[in-house]
BAMAR-362995 format. One record per residue (C-alpha): residue number from 1; residue in three letters; chain; x negated, z, y negated. Coordinates in nm, 4 decimals, always signed. Layout:
N
R     n   res   chain          X          Z          Y
R   NUM   Ala       A          X          Z          Y
...
***
This chain:
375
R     n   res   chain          X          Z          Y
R     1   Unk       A    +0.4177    +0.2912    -3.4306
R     2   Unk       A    +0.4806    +0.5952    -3.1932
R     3   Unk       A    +0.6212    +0.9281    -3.3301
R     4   Unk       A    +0.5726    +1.1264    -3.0928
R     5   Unk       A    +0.4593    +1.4658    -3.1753
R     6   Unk       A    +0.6594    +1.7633    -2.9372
R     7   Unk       A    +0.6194    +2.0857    -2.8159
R     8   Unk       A    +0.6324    +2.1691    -2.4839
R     9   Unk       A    +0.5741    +2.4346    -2.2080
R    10   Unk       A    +0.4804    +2.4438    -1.8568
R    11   Unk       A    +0.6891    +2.6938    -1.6549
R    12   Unk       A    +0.6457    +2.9680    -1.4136
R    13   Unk       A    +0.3510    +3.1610    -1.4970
R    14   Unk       A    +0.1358    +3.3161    -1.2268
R    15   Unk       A    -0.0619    +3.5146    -1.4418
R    16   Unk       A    -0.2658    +3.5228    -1.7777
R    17   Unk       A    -0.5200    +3.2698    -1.6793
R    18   Unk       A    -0.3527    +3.0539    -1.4264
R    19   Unk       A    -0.0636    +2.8575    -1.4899
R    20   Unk       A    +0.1125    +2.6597    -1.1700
R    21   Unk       A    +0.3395    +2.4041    -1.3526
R    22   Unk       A    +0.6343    +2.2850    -1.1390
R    23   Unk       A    +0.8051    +2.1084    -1.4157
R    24   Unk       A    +0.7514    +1.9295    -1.7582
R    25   Unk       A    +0.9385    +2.0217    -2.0441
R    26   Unk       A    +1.2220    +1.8044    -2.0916
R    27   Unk       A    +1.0730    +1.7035    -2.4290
R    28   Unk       A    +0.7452    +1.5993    -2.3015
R    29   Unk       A    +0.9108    +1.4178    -2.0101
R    30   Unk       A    +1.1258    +1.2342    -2.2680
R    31   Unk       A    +0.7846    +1.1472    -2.4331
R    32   Unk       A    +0.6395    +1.0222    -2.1432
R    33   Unk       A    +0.9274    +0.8066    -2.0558
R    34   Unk       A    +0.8970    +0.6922    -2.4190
R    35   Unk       A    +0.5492    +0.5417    -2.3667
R    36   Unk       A    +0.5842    +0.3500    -2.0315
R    37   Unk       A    +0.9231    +0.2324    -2.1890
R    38   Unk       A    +0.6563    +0.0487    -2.4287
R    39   Unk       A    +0.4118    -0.0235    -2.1911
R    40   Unk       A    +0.6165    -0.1946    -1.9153
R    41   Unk       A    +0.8053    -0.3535    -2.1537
R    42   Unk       A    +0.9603    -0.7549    -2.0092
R    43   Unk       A    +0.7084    -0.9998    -2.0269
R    44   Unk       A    +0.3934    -0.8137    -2.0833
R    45   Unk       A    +0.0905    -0.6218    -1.9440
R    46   Unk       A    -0.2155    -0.4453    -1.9855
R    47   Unk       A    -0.5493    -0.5825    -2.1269
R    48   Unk       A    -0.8336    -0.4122    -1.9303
R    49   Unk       A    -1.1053    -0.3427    -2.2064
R    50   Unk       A    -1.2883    -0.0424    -2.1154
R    51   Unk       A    -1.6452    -0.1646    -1.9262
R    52   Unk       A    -1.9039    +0.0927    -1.9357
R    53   Unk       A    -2.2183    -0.1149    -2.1715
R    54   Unk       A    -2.3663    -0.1022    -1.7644
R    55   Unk       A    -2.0808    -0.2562    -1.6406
R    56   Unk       A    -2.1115    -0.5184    -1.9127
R    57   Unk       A    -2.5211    -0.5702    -1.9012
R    58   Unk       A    -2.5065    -0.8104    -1.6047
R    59   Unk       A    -2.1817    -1.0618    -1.7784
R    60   Unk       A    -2.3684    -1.0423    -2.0954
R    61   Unk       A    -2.7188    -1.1355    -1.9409
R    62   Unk       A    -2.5545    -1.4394    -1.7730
R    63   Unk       A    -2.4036    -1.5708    -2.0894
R    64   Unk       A    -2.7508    -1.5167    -2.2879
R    65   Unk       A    -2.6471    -1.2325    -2.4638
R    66   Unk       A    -2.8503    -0.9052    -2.5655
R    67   Unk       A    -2.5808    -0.5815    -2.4895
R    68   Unk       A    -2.6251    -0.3975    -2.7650
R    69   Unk       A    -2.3492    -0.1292    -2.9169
R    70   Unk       A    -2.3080    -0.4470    -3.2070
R    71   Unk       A    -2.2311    -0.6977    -2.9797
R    72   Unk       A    -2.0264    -0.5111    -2.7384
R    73   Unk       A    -1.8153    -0.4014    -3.0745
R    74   Unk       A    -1.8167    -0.7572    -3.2185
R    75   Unk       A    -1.6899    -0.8923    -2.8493
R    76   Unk       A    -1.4147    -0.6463    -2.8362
R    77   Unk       A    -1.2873    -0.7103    -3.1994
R    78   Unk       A    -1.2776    -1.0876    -3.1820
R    79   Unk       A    -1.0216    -1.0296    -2.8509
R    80   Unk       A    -0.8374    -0.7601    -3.0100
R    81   Unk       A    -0.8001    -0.9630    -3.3255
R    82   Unk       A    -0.6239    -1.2616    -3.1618
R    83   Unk       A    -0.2914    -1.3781    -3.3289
R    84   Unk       A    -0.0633    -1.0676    -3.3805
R    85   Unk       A    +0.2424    -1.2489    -3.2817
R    86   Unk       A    +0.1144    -1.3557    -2.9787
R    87   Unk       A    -0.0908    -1.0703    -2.8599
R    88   Unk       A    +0.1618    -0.8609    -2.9041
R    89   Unk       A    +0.4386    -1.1119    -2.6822
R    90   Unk       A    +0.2068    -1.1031    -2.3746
R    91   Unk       A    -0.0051    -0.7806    -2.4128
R    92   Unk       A    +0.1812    -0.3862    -2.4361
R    93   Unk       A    -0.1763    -0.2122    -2.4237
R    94   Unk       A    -0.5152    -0.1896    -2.4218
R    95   Unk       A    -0.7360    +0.0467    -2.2001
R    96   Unk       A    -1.0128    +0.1377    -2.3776
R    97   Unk       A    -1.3969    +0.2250    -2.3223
R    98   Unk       A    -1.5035    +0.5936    -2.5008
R    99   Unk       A    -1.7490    +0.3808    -2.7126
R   100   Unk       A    -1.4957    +0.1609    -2.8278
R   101   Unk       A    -1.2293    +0.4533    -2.9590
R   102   Unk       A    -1.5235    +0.5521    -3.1969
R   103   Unk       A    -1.6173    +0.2439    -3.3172
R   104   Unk       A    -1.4734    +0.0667    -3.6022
R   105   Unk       A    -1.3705    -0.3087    -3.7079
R   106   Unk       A    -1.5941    -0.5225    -3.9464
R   107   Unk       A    -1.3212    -0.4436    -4.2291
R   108   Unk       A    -1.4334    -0.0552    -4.1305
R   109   Unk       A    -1.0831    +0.0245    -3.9814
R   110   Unk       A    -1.1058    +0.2015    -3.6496
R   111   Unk       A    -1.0062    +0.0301    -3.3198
R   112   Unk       A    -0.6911    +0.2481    -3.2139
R   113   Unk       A    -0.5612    +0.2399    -3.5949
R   114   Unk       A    -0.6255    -0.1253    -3.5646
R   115   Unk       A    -0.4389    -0.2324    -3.2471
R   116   Unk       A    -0.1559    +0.0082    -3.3698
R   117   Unk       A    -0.0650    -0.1997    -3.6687
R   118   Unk       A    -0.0427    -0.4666    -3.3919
R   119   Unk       A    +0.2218    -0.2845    -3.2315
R   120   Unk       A    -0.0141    -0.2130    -2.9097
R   121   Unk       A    -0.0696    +0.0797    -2.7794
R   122   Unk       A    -0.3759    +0.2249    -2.7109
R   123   Unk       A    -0.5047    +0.3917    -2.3928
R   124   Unk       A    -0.8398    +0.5071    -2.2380
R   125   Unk       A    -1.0703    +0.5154    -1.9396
R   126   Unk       A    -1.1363    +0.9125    -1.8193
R   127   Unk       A    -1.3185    +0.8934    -1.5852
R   128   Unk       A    -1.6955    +0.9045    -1.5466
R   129   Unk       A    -1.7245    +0.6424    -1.2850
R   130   Unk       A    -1.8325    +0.6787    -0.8859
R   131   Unk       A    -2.0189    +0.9508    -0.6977
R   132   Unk       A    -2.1534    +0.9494    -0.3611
R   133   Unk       A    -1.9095    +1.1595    -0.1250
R   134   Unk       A    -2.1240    +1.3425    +0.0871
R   135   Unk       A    -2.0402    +1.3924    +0.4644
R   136   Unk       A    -1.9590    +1.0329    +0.4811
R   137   Unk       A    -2.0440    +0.6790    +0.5590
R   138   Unk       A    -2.1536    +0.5655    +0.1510
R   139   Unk       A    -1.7882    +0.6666    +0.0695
R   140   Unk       A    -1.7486    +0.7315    -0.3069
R   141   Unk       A    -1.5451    +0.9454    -0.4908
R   142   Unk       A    -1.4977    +0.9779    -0.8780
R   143   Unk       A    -1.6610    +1.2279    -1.1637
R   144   Unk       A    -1.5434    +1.3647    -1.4815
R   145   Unk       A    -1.2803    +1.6168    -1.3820
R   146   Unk       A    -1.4741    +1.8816    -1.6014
R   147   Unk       A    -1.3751    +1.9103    -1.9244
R   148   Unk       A    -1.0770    +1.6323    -1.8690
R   149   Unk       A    -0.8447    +1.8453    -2.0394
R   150   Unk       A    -1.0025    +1.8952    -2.3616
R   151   Unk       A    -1.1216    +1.5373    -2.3350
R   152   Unk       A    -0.7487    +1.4190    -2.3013
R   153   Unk       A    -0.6520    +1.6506    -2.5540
R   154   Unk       A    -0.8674    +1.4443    -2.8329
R   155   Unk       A    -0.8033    +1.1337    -2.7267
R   156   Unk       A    -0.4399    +1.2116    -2.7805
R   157   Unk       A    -0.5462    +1.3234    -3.1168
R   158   Unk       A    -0.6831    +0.9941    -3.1660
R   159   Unk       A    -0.4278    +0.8548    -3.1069
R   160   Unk       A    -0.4601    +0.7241    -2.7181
R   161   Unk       A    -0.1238    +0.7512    -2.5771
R   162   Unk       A    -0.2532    +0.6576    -2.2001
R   163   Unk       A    -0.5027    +0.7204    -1.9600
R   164   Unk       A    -0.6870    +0.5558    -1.6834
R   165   Unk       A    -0.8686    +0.7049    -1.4064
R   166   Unk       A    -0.9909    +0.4498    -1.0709
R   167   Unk       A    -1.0932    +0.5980    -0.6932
R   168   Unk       A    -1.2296    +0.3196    -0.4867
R   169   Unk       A    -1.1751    +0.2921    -0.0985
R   170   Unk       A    -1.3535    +0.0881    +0.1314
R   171   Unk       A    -1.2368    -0.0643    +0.4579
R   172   Unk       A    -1.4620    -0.0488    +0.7893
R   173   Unk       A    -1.4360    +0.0661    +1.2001
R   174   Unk       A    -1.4254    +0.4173    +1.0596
R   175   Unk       A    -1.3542    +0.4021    +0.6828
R   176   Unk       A    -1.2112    +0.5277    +0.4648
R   177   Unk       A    -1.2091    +0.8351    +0.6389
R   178   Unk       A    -0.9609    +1.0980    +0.6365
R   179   Unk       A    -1.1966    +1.2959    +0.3878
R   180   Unk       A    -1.2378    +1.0165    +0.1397
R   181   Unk       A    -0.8607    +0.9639    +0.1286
R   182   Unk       A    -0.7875    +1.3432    +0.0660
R   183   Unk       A    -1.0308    +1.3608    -0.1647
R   184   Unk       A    -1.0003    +1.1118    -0.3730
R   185   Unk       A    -0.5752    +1.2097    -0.3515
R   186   Unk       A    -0.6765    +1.4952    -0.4892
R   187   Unk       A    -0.8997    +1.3915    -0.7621
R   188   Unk       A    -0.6471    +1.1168    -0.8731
R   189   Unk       A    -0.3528    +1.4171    -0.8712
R   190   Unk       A    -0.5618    +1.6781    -1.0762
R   191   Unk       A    -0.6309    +1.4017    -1.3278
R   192   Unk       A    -0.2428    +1.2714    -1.3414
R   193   Unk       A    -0.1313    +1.6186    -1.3835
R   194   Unk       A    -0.3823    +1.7140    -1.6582
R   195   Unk       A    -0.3364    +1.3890    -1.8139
R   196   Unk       A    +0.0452    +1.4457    -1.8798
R   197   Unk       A    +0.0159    +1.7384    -1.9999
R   198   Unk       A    -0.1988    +1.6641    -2.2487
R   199   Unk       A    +0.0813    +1.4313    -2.3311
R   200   Unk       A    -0.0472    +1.0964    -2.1655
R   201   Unk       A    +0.0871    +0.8791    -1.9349
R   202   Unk       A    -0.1828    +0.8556    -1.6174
R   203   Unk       A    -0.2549    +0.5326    -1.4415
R   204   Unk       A    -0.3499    +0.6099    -1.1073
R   205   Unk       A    -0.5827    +0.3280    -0.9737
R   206   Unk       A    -0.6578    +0.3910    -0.6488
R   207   Unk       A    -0.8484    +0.0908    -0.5421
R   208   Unk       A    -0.8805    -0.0511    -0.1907
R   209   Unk       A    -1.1956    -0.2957    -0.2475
R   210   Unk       A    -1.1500    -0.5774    +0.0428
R   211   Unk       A    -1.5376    -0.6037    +0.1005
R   212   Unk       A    -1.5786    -0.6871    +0.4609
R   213   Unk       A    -1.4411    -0.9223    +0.7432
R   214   Unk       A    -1.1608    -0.7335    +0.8520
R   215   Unk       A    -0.8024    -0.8909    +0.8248
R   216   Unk       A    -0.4651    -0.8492    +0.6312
R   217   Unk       A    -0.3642    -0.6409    +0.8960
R   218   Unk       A    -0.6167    -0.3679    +0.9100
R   219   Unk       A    -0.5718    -0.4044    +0.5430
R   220   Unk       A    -0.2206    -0.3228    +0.5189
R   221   Unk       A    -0.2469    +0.0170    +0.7988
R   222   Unk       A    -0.5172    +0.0937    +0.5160
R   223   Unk       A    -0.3225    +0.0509    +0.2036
R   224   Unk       A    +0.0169    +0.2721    +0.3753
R   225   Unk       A    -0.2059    +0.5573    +0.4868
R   226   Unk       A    -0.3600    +0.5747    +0.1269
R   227   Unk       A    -0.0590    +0.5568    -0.0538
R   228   Unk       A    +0.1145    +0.8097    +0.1899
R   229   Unk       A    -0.1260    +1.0777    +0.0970
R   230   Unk       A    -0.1539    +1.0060    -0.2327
R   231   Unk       A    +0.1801    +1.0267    -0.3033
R   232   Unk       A    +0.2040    +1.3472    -0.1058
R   233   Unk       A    -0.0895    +1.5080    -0.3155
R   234   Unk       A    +0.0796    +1.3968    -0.6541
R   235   Unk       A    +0.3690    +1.5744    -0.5305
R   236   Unk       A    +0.1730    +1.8774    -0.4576
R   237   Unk       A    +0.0557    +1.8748    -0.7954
R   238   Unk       A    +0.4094    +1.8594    -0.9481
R   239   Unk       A    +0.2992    +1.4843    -1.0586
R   240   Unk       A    +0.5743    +1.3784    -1.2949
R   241   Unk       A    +0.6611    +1.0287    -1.1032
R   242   Unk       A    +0.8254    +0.8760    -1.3749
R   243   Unk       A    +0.5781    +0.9674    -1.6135
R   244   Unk       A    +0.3249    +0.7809    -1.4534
R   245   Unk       A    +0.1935    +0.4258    -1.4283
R   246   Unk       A    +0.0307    +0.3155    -1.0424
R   247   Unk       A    -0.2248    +0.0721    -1.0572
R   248   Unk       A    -0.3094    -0.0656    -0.7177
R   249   Unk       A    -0.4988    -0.3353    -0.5685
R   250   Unk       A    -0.2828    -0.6365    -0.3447
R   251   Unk       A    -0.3317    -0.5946    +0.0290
R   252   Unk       A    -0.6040    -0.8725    +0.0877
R   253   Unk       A    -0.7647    -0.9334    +0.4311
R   254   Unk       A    -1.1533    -0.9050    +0.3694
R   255   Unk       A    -1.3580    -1.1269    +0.1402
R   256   Unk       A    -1.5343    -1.2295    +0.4492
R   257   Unk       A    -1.2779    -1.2411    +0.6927
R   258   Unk       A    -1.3048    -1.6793    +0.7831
R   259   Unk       A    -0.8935    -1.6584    +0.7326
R   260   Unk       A    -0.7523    -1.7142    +0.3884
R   261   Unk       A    -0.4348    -1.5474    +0.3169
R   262   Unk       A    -0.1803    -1.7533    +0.1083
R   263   Unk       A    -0.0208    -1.5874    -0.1960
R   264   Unk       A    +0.2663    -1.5972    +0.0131
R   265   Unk       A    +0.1194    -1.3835    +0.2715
R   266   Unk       A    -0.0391    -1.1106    +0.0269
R   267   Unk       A    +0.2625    -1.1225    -0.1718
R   268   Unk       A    +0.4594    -1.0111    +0.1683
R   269   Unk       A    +0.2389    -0.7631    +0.3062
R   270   Unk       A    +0.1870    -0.5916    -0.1289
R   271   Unk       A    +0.5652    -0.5636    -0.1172
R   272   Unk       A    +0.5366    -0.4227    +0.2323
R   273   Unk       A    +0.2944    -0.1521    +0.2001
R   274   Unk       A    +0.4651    -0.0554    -0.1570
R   275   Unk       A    +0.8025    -0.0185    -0.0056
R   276   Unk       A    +0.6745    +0.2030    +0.2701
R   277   Unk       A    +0.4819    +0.4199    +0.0602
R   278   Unk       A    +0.5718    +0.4195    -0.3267
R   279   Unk       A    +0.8418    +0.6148    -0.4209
R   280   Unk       A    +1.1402    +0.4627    -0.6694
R   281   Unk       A    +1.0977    +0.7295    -0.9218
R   282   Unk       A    +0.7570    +0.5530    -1.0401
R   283   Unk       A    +0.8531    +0.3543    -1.2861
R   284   Unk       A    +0.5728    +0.0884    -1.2966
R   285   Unk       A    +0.2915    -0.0729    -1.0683
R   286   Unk       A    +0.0555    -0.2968    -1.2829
R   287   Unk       A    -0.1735    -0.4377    -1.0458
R   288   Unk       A    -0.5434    -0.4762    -1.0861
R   289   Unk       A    -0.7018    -0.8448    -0.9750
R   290   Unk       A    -1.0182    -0.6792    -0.7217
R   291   Unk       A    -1.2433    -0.9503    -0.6154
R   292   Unk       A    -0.9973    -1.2489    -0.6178
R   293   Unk       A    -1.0843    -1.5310    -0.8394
R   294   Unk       A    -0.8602    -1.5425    -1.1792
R   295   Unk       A    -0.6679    -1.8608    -0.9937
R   296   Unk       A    -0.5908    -1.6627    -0.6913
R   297   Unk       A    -0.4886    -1.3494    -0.9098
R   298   Unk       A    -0.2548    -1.5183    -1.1417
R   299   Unk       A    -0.1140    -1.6974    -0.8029
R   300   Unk       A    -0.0618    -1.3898    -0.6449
R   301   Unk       A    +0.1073    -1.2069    -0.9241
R   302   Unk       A    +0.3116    -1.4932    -0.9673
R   303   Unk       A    +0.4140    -1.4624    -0.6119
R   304   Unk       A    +0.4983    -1.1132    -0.6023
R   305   Unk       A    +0.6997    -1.1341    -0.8760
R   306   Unk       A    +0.9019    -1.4018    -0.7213
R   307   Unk       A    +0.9691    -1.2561    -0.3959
R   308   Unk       A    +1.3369    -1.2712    -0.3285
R   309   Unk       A    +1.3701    -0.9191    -0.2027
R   310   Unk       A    +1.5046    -0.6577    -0.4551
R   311   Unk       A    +1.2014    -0.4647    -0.6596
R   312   Unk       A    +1.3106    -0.1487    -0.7793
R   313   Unk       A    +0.9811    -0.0987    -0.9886
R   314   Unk       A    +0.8726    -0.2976    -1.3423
R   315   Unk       A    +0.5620    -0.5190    -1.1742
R   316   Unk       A    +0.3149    -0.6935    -1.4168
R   317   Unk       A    -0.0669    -0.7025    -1.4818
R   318   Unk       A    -0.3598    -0.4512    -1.5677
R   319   Unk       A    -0.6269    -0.7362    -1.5755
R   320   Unk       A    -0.9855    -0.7438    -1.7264
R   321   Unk       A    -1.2255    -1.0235    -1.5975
R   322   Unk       A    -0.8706    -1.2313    -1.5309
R   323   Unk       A    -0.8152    -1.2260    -1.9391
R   324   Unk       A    -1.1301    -1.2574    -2.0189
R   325   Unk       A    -1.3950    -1.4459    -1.8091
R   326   Unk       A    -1.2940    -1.7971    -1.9690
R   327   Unk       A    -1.3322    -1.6352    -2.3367
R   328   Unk       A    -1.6300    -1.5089    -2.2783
R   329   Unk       A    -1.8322    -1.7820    -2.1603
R   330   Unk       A    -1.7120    -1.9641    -2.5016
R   331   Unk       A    -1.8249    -1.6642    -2.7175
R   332   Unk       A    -2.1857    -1.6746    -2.6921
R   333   Unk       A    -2.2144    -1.4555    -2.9998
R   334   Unk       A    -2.1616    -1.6938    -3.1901
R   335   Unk       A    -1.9023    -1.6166    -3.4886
R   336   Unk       A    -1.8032    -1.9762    -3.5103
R   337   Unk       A    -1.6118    -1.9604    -3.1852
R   338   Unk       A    -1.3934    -1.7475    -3.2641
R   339   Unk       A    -1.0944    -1.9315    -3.2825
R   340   Unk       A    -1.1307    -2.0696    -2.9450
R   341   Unk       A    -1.2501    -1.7606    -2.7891
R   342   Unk       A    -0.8694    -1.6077    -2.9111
R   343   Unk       A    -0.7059    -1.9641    -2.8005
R   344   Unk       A    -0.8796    -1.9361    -2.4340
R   345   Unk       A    -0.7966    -1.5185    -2.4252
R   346   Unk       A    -0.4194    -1.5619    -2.5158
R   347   Unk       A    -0.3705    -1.8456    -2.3191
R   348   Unk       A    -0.4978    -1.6604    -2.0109
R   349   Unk       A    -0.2546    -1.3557    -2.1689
R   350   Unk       A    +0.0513    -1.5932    -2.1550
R   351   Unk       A    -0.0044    -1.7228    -1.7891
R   352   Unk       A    -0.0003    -1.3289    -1.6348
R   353   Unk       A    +0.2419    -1.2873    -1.8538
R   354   Unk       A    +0.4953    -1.5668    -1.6860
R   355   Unk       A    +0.3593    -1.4913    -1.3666
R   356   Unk       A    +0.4622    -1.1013    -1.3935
R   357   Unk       A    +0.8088    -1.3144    -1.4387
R   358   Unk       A    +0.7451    -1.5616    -1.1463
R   359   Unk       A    +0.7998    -1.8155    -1.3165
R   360   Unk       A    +0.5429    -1.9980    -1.3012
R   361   Unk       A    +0.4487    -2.3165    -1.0648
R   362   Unk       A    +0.1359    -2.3356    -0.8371
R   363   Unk       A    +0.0950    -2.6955    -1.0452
R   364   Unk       A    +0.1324    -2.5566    -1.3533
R   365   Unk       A    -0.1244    -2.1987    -1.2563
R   366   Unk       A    -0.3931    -2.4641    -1.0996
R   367   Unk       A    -0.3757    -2.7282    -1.3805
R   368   Unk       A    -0.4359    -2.4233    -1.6588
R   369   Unk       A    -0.7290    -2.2368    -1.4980
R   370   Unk       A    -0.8804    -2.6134    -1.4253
R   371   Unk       A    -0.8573    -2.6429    -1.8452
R   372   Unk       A    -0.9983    -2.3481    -1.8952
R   373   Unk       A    -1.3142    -2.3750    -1.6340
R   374   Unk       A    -1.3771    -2.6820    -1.8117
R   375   Unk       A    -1.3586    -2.5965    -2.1435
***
């Protein structure tokens, strides 16, 4: 599907053994473009497949399922092998677990050679999940820095054309702190920069989780000081902006704050903090759902989208649980729903997908997620 293959350089050499890249080669900035051409391509988004097997343990226990390598790998391939036409009209890409990029289909084709004869492109998870950050108040940061250059290297090789790589940020009197937030700008710029010159596309997720009772205000002075320094720190790094993909979380007021926030609000105050912060040059901002049901996700999307005011980024979807919850409570393990485990996942794929249009109506979102808690 993707050719590809180009040489490129990084310029002005400091010595023998350190290299300080201000620029990408024109070729492999062309490549880069190339791919989030594809990705953020009208109409579609990104599947969120890459749960570590602990991430997964919990879903699977409450559906009655053992969470074995098989059954993750027989999950995965009855979603990935939904109808072509349609996966490929709602879906650009998948990001991908480690496991899954090794593991094969049950007609012994592998999973990236698989989902590129269905025109989607494949991308991965790098990182190697939270860390304590010491010096603070239970503040995390993320591993997996060492060695993310070879790693990103054979993953390219295998044909994984994008990366992912999540901080998390949590909201309190005194957090996140000022350390947490340079930090973690840091660790998100070292891996964007790596990751595109190993000829990948990052996604930069730098999630604000909206645990707590405080409100869309605090919220919002949160997300702007975040953003600010990460966007400084990627420019530090000489972080191609449009060669990369941000993937943040919609300003929400806490999960136990007593006051609701309509789409309307969160779709306001997301717009707000993105035009303060997020510079044009970035060509794409796929937003991930947090803790919001999949009803209030698909709302909000659909909201955002709609705004009247000018965008001048491509705005969709990089959703996991949204796509998938309703599928997986039909699966079961059982190969005989197959065909309505696909009908449930691509009918969840086609509703972000008309919301990243905002088009659709609060009826019409309510109404679907109703059919698909029931069935």
């Amino acid at each position: 599907m993707m050719q590809l293959e180009t040489n490129y350089c990084c310029k002005d050499k400091i010595s023998s053994t350190v290299t300080r890249c201000s620029e990408l080669d024109p070729a492999l900035s062309l490549e880069l473009e190339k791919i989030i051409e594809k990705i953020s391509a009208p109409k579609k988004g990104l599947l969120a497949c890459d749960e570590s097997p602990a991430s997964l343990e919990q879903r699977f226990q409450e559906i009655g399922i053992d969470n074995t390598e098989s059954t993750r790998r027989a999950y995965r391939e009855i979603l990935l092998s939904a109808d072509k036409s349609q996966f490929s009209q709602y879906i650009s890409g998948v990001i991908l677990h480690h496991e899954t990029i090794y593991q094969k289909t049950s007609e012994d084709v592998e999973f990236v050679k698989f989902l590129r004869r269905r025109n989607i492109i494949a991308g991965v998870r790098v990182d190697r999940g939270l860390v304590h950050l010491f010096d603070t108040e239970d503040e995390k940061t993320t591993q997996g820095l060492d060695n993310l250059q070879e790693n990103c290297i054979r993953y390219k090789q295998e044909g994984c054309h994008f990366a992912k790589w999540r901080c998390v940020f949590s909201i309190s009197e005194r957090c996140p702190s000022q350390l947490a937030m340079i930090t973690n700008a840091n660790v998100l710029a070292r891996f964007a920069s790596i990751c595109q010159r190993a000829r990948m596309v990052p996604i930069v997720e730098p999630e604000v989780l909206n645990s707590g009772e405080y409100c869309i205000h605090r919220a919002l002075q949160v997300h702007e000081e975040m953003l600010s320094i990460l966007f400084r720190t990627l420019n530090k790094y000489h972080v191609y902006l449009e060669g990369m993909i941000l993937k943040p979380a919609m300003v929400l007021s806490g999960i136990k704050n007593a006051v609701r926030c309509t789409p309307q609000i969160v779709a306001e105050y997301t717009l707000k903090a993105l035009r303060r912060t997020v510079p044009t040059a970035v060509p794409a901002i796929f937003f991930l759902s947090g803790s919001q049901t999949d009803e209030e996700a698909v709302l909000s999307l659909n909201t955002i989208s709609a705004y009247s005011n000018k965008k001048p980024w491509r705005l969709s979807f990089c959703y996991g649980h949204v796509l998938q919850n309703a599928a997986m409570k039909i699966w079961k393990n059982n190969p005989e729903n197959a065909d309505k485990v696909q009908t449930m996942f691509l009918k969840r794929a086609q509703l972000c997908s008309e919301a990243s249009l905002g088009k659709l109506r609060i009826e019409e979102i309510k109404q679907n997620m109703q059919i698909s808690i029931v069935n």
